[in-house]
N, C-alpha and C positions, 0 to 999 in steps of 0.2 A: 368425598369420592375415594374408594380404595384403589390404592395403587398395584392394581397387575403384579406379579411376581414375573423377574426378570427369567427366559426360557433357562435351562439347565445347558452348562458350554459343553461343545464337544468332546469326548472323550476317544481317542487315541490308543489303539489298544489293538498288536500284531502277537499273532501266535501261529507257530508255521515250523514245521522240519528243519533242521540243520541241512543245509547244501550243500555238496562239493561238486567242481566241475563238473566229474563224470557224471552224474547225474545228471546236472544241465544239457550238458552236449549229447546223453541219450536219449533223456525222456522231453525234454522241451524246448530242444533247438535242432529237431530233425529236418534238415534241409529239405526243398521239393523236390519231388519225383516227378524230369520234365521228362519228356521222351525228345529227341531232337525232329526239330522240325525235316520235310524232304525237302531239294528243289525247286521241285512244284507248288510248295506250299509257299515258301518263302521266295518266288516269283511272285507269283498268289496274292501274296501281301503289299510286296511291294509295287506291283506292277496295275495295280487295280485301278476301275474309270474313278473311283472314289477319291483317289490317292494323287490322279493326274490332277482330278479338279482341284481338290487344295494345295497340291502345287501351284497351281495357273494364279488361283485365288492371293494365296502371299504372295506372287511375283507381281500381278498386280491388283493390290489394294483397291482400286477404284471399281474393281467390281463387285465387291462385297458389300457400296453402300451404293452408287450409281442407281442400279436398278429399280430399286427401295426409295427412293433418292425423295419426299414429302414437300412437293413444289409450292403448295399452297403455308407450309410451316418455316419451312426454308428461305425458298428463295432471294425473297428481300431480303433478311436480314445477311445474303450473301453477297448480294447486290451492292445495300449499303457498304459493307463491309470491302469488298471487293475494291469500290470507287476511294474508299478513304485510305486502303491500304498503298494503290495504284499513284492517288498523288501525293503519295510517304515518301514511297519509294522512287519518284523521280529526281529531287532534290539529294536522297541521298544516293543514288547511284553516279549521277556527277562528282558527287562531294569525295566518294571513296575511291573513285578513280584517281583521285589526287595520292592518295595516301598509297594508293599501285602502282604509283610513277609512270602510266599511263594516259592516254588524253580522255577527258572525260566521255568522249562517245562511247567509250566501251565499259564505263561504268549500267549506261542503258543497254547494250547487249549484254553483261550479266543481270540483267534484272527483269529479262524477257524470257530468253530459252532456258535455264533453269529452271527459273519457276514454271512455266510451261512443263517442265518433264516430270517434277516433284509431283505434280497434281494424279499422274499415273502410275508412278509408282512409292509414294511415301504412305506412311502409315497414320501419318500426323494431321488431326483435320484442323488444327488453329495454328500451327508456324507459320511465319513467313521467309520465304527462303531468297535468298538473295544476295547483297553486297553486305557486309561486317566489315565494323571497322578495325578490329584488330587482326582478322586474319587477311585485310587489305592491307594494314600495316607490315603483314610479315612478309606479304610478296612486294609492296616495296622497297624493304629489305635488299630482298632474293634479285631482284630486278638492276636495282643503283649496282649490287655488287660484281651484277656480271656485265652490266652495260653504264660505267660512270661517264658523267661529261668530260674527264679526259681521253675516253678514245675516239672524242668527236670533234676534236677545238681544231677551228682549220688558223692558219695564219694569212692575212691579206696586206698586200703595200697598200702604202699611203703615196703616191707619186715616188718615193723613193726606197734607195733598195734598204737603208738601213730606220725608216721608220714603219713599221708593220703593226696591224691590230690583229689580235686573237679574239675571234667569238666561235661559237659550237653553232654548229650543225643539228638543231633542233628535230627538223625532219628525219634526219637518219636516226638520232639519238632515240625519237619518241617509236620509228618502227623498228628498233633491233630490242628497246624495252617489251613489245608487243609483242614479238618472239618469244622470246623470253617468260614472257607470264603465261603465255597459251601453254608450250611445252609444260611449263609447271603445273596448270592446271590439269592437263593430261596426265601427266605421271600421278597427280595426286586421285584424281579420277580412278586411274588404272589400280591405285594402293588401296581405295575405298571398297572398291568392287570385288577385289580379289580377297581382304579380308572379309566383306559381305558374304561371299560362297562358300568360305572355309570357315563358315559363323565363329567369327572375331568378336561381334559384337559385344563380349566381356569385356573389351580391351579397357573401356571407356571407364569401370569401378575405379581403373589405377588411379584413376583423375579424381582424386579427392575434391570436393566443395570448397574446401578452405585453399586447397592448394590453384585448382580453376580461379576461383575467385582473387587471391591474390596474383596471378599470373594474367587474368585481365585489369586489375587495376595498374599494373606494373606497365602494361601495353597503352592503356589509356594515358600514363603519364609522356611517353614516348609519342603516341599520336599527339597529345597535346600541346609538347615542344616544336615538334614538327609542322604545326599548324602556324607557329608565332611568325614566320617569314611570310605566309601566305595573308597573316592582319596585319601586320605593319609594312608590307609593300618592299618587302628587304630581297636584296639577290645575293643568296647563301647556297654553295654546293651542298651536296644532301649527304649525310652519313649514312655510313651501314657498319656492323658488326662491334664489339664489346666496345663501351662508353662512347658509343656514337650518340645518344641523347647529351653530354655533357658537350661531347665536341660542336652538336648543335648551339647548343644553347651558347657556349664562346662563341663562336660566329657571329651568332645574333646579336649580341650584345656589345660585340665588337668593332659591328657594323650598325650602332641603332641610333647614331646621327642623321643617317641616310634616310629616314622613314618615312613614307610620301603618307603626309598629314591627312589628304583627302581619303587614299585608303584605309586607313584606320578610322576615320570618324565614320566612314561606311560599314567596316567591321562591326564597330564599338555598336554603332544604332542595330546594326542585325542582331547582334547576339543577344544587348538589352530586350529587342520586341520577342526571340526565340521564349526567354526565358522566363519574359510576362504572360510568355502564349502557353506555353507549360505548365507556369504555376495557375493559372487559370483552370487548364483544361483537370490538374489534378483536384484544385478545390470543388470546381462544381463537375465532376466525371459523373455524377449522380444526376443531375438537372439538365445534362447537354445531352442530347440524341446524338451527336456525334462529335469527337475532339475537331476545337478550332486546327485546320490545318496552317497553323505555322510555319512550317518550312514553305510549303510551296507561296504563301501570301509570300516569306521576305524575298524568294527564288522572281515572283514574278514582280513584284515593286522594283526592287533593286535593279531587274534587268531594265524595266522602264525608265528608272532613271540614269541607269547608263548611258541607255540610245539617246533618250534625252538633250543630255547635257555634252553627249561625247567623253564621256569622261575618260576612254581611253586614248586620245587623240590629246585631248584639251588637259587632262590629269595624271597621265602614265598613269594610269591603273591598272591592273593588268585583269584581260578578262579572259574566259575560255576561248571565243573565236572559233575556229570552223571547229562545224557539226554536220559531218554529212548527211544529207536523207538518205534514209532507206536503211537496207539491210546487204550486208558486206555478202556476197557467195562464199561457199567454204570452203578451207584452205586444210592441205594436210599440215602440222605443223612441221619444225626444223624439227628433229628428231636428232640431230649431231648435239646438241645441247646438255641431251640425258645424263649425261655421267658428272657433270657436274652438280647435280637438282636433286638428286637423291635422298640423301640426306633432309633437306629444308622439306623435298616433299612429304616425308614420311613425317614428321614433323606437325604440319600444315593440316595434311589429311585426319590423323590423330586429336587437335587440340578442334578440328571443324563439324568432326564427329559428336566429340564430346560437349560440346558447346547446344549442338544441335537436338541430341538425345537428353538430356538436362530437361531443356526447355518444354521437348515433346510431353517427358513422362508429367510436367508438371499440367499441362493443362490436358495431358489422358486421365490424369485422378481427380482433375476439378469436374470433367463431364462424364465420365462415367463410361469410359474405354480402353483399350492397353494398345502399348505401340511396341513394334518388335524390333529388338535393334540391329538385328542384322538386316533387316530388307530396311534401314534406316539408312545400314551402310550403301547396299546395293543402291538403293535411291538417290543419296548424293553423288554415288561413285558416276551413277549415270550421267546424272545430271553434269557434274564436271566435265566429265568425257566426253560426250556426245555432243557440251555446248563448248567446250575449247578447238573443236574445228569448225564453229562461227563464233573465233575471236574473243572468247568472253576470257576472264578469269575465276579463281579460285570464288565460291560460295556455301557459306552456310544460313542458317537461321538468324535473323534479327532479334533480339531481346524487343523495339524498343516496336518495329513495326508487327512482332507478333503481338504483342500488348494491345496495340490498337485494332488489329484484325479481329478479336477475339471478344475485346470489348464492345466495339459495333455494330456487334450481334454476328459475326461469320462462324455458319456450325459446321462447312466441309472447306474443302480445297476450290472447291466452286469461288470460293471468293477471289485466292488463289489467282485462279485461272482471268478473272474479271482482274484483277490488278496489271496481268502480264499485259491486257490486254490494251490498258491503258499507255503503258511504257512501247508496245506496240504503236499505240496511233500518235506518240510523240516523236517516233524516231521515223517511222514514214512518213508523217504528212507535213509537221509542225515543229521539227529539231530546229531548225535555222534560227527561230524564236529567240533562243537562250544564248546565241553566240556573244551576245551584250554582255552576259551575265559575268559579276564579277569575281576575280576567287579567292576574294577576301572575302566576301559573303557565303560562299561556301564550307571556307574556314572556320566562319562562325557558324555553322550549320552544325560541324563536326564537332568543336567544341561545345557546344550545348549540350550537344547529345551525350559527353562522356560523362557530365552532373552523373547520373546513375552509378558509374562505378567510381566515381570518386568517392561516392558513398559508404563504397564499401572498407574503406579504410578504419568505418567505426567498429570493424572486425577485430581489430586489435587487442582494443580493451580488453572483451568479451574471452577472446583466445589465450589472453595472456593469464586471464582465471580460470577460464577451464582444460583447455590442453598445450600446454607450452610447445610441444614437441608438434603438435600442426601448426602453432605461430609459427615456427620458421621452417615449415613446409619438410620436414625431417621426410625422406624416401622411406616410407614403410614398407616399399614394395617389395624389401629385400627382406622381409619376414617369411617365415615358412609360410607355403599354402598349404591351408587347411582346411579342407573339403567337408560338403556338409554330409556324413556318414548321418542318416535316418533312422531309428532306430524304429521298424515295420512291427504292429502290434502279432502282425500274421503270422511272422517267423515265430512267436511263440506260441506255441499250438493250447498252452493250457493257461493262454492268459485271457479272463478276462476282460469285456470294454463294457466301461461303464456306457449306458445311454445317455446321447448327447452331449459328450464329453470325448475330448480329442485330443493326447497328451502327446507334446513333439517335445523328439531330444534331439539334439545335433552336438555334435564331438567337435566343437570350434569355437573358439571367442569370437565376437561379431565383432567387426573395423568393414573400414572402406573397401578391402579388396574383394569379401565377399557375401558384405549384407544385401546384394540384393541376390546371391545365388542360393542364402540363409531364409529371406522371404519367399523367394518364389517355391523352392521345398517345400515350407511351411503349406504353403495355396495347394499344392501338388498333392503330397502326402496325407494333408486333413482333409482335402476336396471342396475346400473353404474357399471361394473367392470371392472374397468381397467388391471385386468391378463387375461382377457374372451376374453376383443376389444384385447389384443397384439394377443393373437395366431387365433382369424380372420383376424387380419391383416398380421400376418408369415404365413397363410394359402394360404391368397391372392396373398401375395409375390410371394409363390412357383407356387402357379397358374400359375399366368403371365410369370413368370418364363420357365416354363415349355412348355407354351403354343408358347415361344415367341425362345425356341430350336426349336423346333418343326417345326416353320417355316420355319425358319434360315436352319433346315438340308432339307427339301422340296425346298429350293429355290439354296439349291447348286445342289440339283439334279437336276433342269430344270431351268440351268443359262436361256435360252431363255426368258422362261417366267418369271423369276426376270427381265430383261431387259424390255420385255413388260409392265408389272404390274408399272415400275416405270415411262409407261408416262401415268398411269391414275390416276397417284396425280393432274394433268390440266383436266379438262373438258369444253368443249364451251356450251354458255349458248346458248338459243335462239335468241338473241337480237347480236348473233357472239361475246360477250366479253366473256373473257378468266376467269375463276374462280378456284380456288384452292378446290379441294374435300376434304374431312377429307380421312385419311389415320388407318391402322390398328392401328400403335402407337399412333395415337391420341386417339383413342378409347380404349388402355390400358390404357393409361394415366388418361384417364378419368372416367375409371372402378376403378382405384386405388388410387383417390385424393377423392372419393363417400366419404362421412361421416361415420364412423364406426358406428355411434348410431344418433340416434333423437337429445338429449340430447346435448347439446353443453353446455350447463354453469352449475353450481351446485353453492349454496350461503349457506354459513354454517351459519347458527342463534345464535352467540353466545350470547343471551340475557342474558340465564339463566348461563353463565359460570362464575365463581368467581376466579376459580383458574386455573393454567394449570403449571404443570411442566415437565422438561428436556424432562425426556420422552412422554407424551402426547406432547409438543413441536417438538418432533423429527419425531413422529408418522404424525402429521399432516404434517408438510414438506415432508415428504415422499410421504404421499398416494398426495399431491398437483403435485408433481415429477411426479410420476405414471399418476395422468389424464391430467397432460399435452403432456405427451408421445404420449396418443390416441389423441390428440386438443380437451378436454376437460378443461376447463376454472372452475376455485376454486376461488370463492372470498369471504369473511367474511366480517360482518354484527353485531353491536350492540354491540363490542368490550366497556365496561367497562375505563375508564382512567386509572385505576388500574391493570386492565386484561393487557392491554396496556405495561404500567411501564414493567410490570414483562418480557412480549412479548420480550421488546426491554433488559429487564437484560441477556434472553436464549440465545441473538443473532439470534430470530429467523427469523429478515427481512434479511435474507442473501441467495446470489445464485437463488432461483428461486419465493422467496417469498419478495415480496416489500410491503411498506404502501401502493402504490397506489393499489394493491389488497381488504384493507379493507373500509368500509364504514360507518360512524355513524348508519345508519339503513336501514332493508332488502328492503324499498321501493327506496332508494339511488342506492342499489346495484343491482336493477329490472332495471330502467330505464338507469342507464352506460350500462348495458348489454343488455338492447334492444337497443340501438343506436349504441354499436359497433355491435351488431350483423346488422344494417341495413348497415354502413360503409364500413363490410366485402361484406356484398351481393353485394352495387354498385362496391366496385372495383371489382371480379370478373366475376362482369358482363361488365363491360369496359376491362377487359381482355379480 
């Protein structure tokens, strides 16, 4: 068989006038000729019913899907979803109350009215929003350091005047801590909302992934010390402020003679069944309709065997104890407080955002939706604020209970709203329940849960080969900002655009501070949005879809004419030969292989880039992911030797990104992509 002769490589070949500026700046960079708008126009614009509704619409979210809302496709799996999130969230709303320095009943009012408000104004259909444990760690911080048990120790005689005991004043202790956390949540409220209207929403790029990441595993080790007095039954004052984790840990240790045996073997058995309930739920997540709920089974054993046995009576165990029913009226808070809160609020609100909008964008690009992060803001800000005058504290999004909401099949906030509703029927009807419950079972509730970021310590390695300088979290904030200047095909009046080809240049090296204001340009400027083309194509789907039941139940109804219909796939021509007609399915087929956009290639111009790290790296593979999904085609252009170097140290030619993607320069990466685009057209035209 003769071997084809390999096609002839492209040839590269520019012939064109010498330039100088003036030139340019007369003949092909003549600015537009606007005329300024009037008053009336620019009322006009702004002031239109059009312009109120998509106001209304981003302030609140729920009614862009609400309406629309597919009760028969939905529902259940909100339902399911709703119930498994609901009794997630009761065991750890107790649990992080601890870590509030709080009594646990107000762990369940933050895990009621928040999530109750998030449903109407958040952008996010699978968070779950609620108590975290690290930013319950930082308000009981904020809390110990404005309200410690020394300005509560009273002194008592013992029969005489020179023998006296000192113990605290718990109840004042625990309502001046309560103070305390509500003002902070307000303030933090108030800091959320206010950067929400003045769209902050950038703020959160600062928050590098490595830098996040290592700053909740740093939190995690600090909750996890802090937990070791609550498993061994130990009575240690609580630190706050620099090497208060070490200062714990000598306490404990220094007191770990004293360790009531029965609370620990209570501890020890919970944590064990947490964590066989976990590795369970992870190995078979695929064969289970819904994760074993672990917490709440050891939440409700363990309290039965408290009552049980007495164990606080019989064992000094120490348990939670009063749980009031109901729901507390609302209080304005202390508002004298503020000037001391400032600081930690800003802080708090900052890392609760960031923590939250991470989580959002990650399961808006798994379903095929975008989340705005300023009305992200607004929506927490609310939620803080509106629920710290009913007594709640500080809330963000859960890593561990969005996981589970999402996996359980939950597609809105509906679920959401069903989980609140549960944490609802426990603290009116059925709180009293839990007062048995012990808080060394809790403790181990909280320690189990931080497996996850303990994890993340295997970041290290990883960091230490590819960017030394985010291993130790180096502030790159303090690098110049550099804005992404687009370089518009339109301002050149005599240039022209190739068909289906869309070449972006930005005057910036991509880093954390501003690859996603790098991406979003990119969507903007080429009109490319690959979350826009998935759900015209989930749209199209269900079309077809629908259109193609539809038949199907018409063609059981009149088998006859099914029978008929299928010998008009033959038709005779004129000439008596026999021809094959196109058929319905061929013509779906053919409706749903149409090109989602014009747009088939995009070539990113990386002349001007100098730098790019982890996350600018991460970013760009991504959104490459993303338009290859629609059959949009990403190839890069003018890559640096240097730029290069670093490229191959992030490991970023790996899985969907290859060298053969990039190009010495943009006229290279024109002419590949118009000849595969001619390749593609012959073969399916030979199809």
């Amino acid at each position: 068989m003769e071997q084809k002769d390999a096609p002839p490589p492209l040839m590269y070949r520019v012939e064109r006038p010498v330039f100088d500026e003036a030139y340019l700046h007369t003949q092909l960079l003549h600015p537009r000729e606007r005329s300024p708008k009037t008053i009336r126009q620019r009322l006009a614009q702004h002031c239109s019913s059009e312009r109120a509704k998509a106001i209304a619409l981003s302030f609140l979210p729920i009614l862009t899907w609400l309406p629309s809302y597919p009760v028969k496709e939905y529902l259940f799996g909100d339902l399911v979803s709703g119930l498994s999130t609901g009794v997630m969230q009761l065991p750890q709303g107790l649990a992080y109350a601890m870590l509030a320095a709080v009594p646990p009943v107000y762990g369940l009012y933050s895990s009621f009215y928040p999530v109750l408000l998030y449903t109407f104004f958040g952008t996010s259909r699978h968070i779950s929003i609620g108590t975290f444990a690290v930013i319950s760690l930082m308000i009981g911080g904020v809390v110990v350091r404005e309200a410690p048990d020394s300005m509560f120790t009273i002194q008592a005689l013992n029969g005489t005047a020179t023998n006296t005991t000192v113990f605290i004043d718990t109840e004042a202790r625990d309502a001046r801590r309560v103070h305390v956390a509500v003002v902070l949540t307000t303030l933090v409220g108030v800091i959320q909302l206010v950067l929400g209207l003045l769209r902050f929403g950038f703020v959160a790029i600062y928050l590098t992934e490595p830098l996040v990441r290592g700053f909740t595993t740093a939190a995690a080790v600090h909750v996890f010390i802090s937990q070791l007095k609550y498993l061994l039954g130990i009575q240690t004052p609580r630190f706050s402020g620099p090497l208060s984790a070490l200062y714990s840990v000598t306490a404990v240790f220094s007191d770990i003679t004293s360790t009531n045996v029965t609370t620990l073997i209570v501890g020890g058995v919970c944590m064990v069944v947490l964590y066989c309930v976990k590795d369970l739920n992870e190995r078979f997540k695929k064969k289970l309709p819904v994760p074993i709920p672990g917490e709440i089974i050891v939440v409700m054993v363990s309290t039965g065997i408290s009552y049980g046995l007495s164990l606080s009576e019989n064992y000094q165990v120490d348990v939670v104890r009063t749980i009031p029913s109901g729901l507390l009226p609302p209080a304005i808070p202390d508002f004298s407080l503020l000037p001391n809160l400032v600081t930690d609020s800003i802080a708090i609100a900052v890392v609760g955002f960031s923590m939250g909008i991470s989580l959002a964008k990650i399961f808006a690009l798994k379903h095929g939706y975008s989340v705005d992060g300023n009305q992200e803001l607004i929506a927490l800000g609310l939620c803080n604020f509106v629920s710290s005058f009913f007594h709640t504290f500080a809330i963000t999004c859960s890593m561990s209970r969005s996981l589970v909401q999402e996996s359980t099949g939950g597609n809105t906030q509906i679920a959401g709203l069903l989980a609140s509703m549960v944490v609802l029927l426990v603290v009116v009807a059925i709180g009293f329940v839990f007062q048995p419950l012990p808080q060394t079972a809790l403790a181990a509730i909280i320690m189990v849960n931080l497996l996850g970021m303990f994890k993340q310590f295997r970041d290290i390695p990883a960091l230490w080969r590819t960017s030394k300088i985010e291993l130790v979290s180096l502030d790159q904030s303090t690098w110049c900002w550099m804005s992404s200047e687009t370089c518009d095909s339109a301002s050149l009046f005599q240039a022209a655009e190739c068909t289906g080809i869309k070449i972006f240049h930005s005057n910036s090296s991509i880093y954390f501070a501003n690859s996603d204001l790098y991406l979003n340009a990119l969507k903007e400027k080429t009109g490319v949005d690959p979350v826009h083309l998935q759900a015209i194509r989930k749209a199209r789907k269900r079309k077809l879809k629908k259109e193609s039941a539809e038949r199907e139940s018409q063609n059981h109804k009149s088998p006859q004419k099914m029978r008929g219909g299928s010998q008009n796939h033959l038709g005779v021509q004129g000439n008596g030969q026999v021809a094959e007609t196109h058929t319905e399915s061929d013509s779906e087929e053919t409706r749903f292989l149409e090109p989602l956009c014009p747009v088939h290639t995009l070539i990113l111009d990386w002349t001007p880039v100098n730098f790019i790290d982890s996350v600018g790296a991460k970013a760009i593979k991504l959104v490459i992911k993303e338009y290859a999904a629609v059959d949009v085609c990403v190839f890069i252009a003018g890559c640096s030797r240097t730029l290069l170097a670093e490229l191959r140290t992030l490991q970023f030619f790996t899985g969907v990104v290859t060298p053969e993607m990039v190009f010495p320069t943009v006229h290279d990466a024109v002419l590949h992509c118009r000849r595969r685009t001619f390749e593609v057209t012959q073969i399916l035209y030979y199809i």
